[in-house]
LOBA-932957 format. One record per atom (N, C-alpha, C, CB): atom name; z, x, y; residue number from 1. Coordinates in Angstrom, 1 decimal. Glycine has a CB too. Layout:
<site atom="CA" c3="Z" c1="X" c2="Y" seq="NUM"/>
...
END
This chain:
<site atom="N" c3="106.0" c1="-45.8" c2="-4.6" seq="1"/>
<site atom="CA" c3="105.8" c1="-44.4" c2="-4.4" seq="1"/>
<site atom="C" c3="104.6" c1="-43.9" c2="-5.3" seq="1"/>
<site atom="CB" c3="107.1" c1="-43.5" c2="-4.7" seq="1"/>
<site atom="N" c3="103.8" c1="-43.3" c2="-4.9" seq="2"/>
<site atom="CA" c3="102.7" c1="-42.6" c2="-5.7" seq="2"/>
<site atom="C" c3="103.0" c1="-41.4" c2="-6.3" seq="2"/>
<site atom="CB" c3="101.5" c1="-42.4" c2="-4.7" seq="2"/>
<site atom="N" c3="102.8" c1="-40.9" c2="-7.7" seq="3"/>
<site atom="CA" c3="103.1" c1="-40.0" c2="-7.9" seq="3"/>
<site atom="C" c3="102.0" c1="-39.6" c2="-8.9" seq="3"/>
<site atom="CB" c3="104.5" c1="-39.9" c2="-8.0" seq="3"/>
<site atom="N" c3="102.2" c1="-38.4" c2="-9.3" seq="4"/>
<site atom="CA" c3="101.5" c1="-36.9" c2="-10.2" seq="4"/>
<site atom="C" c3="102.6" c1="-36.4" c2="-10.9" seq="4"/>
<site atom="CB" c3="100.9" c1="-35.5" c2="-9.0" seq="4"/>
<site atom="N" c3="102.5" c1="-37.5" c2="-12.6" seq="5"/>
<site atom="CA" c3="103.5" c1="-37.0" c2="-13.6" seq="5"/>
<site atom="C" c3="102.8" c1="-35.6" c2="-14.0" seq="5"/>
<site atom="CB" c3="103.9" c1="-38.0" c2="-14.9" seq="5"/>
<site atom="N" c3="103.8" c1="-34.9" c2="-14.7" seq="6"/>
<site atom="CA" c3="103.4" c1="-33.6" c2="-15.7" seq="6"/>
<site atom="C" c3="104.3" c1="-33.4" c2="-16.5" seq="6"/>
<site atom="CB" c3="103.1" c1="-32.3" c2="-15.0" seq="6"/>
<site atom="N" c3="104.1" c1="-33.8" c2="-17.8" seq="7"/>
<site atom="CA" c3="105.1" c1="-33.8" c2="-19.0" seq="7"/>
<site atom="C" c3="103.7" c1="-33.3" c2="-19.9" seq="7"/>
<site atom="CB" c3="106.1" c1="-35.6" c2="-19.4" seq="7"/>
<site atom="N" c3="104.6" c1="-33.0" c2="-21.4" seq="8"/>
<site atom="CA" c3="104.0" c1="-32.8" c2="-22.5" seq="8"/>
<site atom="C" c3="104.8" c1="-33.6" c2="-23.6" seq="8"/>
<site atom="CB" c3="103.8" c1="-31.3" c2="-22.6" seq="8"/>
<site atom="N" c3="106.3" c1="-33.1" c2="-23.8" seq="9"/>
<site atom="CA" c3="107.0" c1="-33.1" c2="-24.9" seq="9"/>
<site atom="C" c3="107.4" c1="-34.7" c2="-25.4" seq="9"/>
<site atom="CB" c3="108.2" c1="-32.2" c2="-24.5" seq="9"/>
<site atom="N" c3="107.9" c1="-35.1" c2="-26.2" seq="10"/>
<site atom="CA" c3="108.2" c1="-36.6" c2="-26.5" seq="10"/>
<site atom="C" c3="109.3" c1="-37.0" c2="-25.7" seq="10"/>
<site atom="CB" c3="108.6" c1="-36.9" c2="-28.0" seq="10"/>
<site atom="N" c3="110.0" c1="-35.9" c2="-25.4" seq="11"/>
<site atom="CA" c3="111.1" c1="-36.3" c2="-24.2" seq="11"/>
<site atom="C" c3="111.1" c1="-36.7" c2="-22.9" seq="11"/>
<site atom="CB" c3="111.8" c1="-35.4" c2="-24.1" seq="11"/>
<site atom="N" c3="109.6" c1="-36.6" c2="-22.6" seq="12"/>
<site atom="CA" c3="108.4" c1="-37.3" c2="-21.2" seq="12"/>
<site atom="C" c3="108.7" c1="-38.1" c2="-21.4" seq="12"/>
<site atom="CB" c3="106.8" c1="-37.4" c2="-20.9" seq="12"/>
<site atom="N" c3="108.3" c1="-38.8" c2="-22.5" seq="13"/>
<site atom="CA" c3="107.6" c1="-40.4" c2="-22.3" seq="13"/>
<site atom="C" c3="108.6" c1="-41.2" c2="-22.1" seq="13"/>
<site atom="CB" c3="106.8" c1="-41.1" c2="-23.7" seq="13"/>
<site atom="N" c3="109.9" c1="-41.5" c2="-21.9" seq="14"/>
<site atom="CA" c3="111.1" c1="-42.2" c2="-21.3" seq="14"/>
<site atom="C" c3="111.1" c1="-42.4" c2="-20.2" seq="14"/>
<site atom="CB" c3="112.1" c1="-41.7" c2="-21.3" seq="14"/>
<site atom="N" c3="110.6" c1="-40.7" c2="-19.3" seq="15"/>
<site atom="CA" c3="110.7" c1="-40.6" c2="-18.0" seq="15"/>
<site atom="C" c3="109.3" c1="-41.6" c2="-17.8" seq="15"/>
<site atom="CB" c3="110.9" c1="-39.0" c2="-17.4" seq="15"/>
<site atom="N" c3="108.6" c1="-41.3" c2="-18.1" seq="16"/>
<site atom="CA" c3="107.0" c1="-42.2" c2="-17.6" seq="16"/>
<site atom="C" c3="107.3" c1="-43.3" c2="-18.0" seq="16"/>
<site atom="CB" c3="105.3" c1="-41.7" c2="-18.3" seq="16"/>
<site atom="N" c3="107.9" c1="-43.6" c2="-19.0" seq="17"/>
<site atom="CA" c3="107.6" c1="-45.4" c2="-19.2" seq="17"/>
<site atom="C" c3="108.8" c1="-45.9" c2="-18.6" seq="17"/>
<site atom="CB" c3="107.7" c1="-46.2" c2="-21.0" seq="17"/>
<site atom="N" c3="109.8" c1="-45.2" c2="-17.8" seq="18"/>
<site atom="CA" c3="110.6" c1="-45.8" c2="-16.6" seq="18"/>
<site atom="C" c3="109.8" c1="-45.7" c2="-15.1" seq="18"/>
<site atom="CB" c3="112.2" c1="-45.0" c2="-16.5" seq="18"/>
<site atom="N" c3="108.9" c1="-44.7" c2="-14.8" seq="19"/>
<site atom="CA" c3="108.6" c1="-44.5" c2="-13.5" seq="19"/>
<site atom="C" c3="107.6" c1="-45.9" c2="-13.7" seq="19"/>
<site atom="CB" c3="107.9" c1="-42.7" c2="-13.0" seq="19"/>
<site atom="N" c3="106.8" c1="-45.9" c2="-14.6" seq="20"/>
<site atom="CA" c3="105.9" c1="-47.4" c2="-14.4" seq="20"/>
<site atom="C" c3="106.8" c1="-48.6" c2="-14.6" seq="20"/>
<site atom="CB" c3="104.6" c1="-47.5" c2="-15.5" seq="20"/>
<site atom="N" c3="107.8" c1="-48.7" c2="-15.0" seq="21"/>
<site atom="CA" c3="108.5" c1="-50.1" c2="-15.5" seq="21"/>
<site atom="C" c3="109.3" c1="-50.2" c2="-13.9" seq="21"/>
<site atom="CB" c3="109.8" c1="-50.0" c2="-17.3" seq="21"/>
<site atom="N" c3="109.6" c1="-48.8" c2="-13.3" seq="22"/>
<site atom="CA" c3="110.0" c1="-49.6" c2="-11.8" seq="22"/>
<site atom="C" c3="108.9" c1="-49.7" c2="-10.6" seq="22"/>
<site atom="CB" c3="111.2" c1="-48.7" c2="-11.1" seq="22"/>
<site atom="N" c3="107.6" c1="-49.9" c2="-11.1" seq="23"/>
<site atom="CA" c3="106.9" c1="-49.9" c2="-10.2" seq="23"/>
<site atom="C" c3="106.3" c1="-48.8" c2="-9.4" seq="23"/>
<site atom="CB" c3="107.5" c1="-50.4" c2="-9.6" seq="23"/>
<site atom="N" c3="106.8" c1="-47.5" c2="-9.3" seq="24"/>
<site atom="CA" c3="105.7" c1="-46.4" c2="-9.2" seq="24"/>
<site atom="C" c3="104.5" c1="-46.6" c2="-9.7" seq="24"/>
<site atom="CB" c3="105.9" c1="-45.3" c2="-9.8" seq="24"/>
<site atom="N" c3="103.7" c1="-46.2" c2="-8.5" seq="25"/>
<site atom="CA" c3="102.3" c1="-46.4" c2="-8.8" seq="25"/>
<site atom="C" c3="101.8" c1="-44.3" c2="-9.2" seq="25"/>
<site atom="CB" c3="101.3" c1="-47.3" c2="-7.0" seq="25"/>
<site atom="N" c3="102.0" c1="-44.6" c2="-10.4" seq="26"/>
<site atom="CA" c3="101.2" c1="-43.2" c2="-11.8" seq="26"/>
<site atom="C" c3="99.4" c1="-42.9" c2="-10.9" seq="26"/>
<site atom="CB" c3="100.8" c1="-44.4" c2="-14.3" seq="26"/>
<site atom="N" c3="99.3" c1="-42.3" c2="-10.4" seq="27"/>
<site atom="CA" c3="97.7" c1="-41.4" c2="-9.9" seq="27"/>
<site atom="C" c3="97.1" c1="-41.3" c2="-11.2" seq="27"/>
<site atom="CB" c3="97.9" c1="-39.6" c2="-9.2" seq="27"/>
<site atom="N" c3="97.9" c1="-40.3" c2="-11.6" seq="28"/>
<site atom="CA" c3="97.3" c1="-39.4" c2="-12.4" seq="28"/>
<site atom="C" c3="98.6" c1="-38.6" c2="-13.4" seq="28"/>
<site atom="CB" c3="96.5" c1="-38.5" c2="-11.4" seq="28"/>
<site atom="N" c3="98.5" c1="-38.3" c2="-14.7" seq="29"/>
<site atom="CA" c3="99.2" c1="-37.7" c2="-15.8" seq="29"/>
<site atom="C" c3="98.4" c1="-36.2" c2="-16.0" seq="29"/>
<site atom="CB" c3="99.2" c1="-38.7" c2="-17.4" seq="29"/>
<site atom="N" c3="99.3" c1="-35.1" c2="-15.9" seq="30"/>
<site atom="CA" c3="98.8" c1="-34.0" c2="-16.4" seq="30"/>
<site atom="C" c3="99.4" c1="-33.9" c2="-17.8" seq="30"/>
<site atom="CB" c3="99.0" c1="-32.8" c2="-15.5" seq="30"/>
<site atom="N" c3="99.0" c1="-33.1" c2="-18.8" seq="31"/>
<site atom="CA" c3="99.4" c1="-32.8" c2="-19.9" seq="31"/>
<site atom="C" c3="98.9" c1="-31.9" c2="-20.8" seq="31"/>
<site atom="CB" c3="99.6" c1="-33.6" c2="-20.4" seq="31"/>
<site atom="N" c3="99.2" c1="-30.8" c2="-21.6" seq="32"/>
<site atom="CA" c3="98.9" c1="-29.8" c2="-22.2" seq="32"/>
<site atom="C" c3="97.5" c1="-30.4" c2="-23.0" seq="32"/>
<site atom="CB" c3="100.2" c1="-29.3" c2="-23.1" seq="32"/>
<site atom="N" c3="96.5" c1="-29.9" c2="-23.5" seq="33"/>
<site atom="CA" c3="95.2" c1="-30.3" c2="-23.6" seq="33"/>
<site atom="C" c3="95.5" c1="-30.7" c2="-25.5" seq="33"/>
<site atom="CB" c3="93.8" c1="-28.9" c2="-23.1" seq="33"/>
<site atom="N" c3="95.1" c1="-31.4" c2="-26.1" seq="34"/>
<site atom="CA" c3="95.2" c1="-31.5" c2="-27.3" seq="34"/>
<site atom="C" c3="95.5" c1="-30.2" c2="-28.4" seq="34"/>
<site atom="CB" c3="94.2" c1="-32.1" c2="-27.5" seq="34"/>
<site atom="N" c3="96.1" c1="-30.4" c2="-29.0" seq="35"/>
<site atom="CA" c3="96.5" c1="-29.1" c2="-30.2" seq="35"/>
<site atom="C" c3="96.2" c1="-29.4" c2="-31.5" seq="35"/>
<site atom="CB" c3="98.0" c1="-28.7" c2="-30.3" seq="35"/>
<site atom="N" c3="95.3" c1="-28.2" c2="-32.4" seq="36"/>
<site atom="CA" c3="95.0" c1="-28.8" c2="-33.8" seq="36"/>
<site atom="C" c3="96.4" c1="-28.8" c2="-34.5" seq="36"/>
<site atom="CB" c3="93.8" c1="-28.1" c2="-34.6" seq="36"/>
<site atom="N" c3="96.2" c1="-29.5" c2="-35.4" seq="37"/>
<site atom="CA" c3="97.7" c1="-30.1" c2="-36.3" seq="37"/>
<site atom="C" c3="97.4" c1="-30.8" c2="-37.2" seq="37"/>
<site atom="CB" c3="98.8" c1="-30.9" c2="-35.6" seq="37"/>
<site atom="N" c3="98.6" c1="-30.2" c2="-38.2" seq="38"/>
<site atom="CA" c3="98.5" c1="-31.3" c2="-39.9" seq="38"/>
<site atom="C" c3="97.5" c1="-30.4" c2="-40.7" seq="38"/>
<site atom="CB" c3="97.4" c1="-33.3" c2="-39.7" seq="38"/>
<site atom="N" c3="97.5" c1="-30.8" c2="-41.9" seq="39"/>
<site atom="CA" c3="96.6" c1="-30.6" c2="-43.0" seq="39"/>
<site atom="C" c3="95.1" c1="-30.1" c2="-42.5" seq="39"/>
<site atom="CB" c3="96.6" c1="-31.9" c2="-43.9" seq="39"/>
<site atom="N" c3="94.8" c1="-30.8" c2="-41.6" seq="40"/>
<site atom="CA" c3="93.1" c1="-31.2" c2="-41.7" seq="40"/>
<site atom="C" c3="93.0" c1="-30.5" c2="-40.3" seq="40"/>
<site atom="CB" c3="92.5" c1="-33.3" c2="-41.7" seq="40"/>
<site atom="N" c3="93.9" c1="-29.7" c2="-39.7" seq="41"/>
<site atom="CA" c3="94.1" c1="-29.2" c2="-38.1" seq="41"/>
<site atom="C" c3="93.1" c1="-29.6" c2="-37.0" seq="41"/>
<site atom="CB" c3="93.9" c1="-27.7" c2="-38.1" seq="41"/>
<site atom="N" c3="93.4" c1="-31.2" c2="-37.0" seq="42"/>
<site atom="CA" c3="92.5" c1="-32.1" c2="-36.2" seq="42"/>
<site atom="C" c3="93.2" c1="-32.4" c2="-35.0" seq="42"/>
<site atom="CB" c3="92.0" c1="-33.4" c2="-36.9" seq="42"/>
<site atom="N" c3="92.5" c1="-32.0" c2="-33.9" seq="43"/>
<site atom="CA" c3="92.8" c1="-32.5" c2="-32.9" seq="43"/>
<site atom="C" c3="94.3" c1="-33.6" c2="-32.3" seq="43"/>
<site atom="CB" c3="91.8" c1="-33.0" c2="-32.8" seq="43"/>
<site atom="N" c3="95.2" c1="-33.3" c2="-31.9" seq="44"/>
<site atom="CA" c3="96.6" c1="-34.4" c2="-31.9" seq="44"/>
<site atom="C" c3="96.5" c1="-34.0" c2="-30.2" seq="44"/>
<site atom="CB" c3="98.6" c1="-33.9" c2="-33.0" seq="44"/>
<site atom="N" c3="96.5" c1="-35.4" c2="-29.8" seq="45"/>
<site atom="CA" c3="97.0" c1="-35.2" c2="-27.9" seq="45"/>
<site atom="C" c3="98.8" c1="-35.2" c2="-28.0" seq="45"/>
<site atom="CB" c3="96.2" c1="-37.1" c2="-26.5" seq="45"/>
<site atom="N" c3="99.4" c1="-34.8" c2="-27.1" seq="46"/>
<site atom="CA" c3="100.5" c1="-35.3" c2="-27.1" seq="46"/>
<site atom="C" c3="101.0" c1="-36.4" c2="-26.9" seq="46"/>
<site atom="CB" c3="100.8" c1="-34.8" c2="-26.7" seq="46"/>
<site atom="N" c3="102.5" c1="-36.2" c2="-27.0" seq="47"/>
<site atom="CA" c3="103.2" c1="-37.7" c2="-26.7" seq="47"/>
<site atom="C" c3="102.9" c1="-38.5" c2="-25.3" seq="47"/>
<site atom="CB" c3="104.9" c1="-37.4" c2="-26.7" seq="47"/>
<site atom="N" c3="103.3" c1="-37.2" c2="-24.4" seq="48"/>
<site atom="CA" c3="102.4" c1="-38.1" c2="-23.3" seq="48"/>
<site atom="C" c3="100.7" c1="-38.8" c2="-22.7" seq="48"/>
<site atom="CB" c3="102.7" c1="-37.5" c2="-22.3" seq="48"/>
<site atom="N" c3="100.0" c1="-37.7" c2="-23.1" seq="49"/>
<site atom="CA" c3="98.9" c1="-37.9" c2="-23.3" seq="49"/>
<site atom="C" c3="98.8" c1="-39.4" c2="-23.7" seq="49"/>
<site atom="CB" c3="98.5" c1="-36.9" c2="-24.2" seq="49"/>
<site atom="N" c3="99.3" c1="-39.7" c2="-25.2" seq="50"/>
<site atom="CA" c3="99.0" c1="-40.8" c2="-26.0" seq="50"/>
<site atom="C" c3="100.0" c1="-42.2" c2="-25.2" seq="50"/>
<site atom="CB" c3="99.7" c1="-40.2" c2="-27.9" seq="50"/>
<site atom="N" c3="100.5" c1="-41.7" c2="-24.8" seq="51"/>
<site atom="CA" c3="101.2" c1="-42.6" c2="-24.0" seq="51"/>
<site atom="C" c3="100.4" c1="-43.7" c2="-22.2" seq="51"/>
<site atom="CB" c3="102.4" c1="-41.3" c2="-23.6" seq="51"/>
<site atom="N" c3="100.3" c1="-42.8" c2="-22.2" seq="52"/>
<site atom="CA" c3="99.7" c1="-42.5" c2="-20.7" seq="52"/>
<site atom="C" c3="98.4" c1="-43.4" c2="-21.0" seq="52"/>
<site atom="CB" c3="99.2" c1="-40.7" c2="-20.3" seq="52"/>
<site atom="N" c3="97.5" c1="-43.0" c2="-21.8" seq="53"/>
<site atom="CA" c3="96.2" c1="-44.0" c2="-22.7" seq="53"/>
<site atom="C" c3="96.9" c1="-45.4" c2="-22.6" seq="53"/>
<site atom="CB" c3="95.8" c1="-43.5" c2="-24.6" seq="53"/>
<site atom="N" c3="98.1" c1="-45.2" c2="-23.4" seq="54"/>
<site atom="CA" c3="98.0" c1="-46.3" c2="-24.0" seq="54"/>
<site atom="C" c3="98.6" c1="-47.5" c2="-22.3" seq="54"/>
<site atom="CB" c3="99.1" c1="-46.1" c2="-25.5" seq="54"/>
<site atom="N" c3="99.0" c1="-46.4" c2="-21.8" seq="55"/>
<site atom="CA" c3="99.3" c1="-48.1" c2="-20.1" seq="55"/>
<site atom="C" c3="97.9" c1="-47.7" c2="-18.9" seq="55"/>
<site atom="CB" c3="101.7" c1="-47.7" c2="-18.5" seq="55"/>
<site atom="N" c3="97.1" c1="-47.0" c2="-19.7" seq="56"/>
<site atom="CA" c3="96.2" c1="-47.2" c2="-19.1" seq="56"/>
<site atom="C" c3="95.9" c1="-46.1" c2="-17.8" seq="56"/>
<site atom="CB" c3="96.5" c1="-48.5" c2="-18.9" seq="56"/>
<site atom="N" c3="96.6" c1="-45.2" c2="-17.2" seq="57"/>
<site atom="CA" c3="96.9" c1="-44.1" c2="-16.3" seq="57"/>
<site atom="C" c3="95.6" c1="-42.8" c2="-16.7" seq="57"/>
<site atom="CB" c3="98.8" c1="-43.6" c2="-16.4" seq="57"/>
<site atom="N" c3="95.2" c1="-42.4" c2="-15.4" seq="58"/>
<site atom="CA" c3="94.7" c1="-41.0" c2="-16.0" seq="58"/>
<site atom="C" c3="95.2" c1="-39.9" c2="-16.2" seq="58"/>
<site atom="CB" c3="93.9" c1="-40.6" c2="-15.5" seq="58"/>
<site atom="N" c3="94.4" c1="-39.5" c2="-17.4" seq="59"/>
<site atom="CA" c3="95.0" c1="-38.4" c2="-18.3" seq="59"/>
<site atom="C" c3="94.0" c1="-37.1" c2="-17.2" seq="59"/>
<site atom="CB" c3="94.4" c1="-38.7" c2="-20.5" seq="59"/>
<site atom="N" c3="94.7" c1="-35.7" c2="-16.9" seq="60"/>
<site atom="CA" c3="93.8" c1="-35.1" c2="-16.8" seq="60"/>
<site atom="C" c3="94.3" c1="-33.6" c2="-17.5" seq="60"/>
<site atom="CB" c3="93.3" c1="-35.2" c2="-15.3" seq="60"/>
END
C-alpha cells in the first residue's frame, strides 16, 4: 500500500517504523518544520523528521 505519513511527536516513530517493517511503501513524511531548542536555540527536526532521514523516505 502506498501511503503519506504525517506525524510530528516521538509517539510517530513506532507507528512509521511498523508501516515500513510491514512493507508499506512510505511516498513521502510530512512533519512540523524544525524548532529552535536547548541552550544554543539551534535548529532540532523532530522525532519523525529524524527518523524518516534516517530509513531514508522523504521528508517534506
Amino acid at each position: 500500500m502506498r501511503i503519506v505519513f504525517m506525524g510530528t511527536p516521538d509517539f510517530s516513530v513506532p507507528v512509521l517504523e511498523a508501516l515500513v517493517d510491514a512493507g508499506h511503501e512510505i511516498v513521502a513524511v510530512y512533519s512540523q518544520p524544525p524548532r529552535p531548542a536547548g541552550r544554543g536555540k539551534k535548529d532540532r527536526p523532530s522525532p519523525v523528521q529524524s527518523k524518516a532521514e534516517a530509513l531514508g523516505l522523504m521528508v517534506l
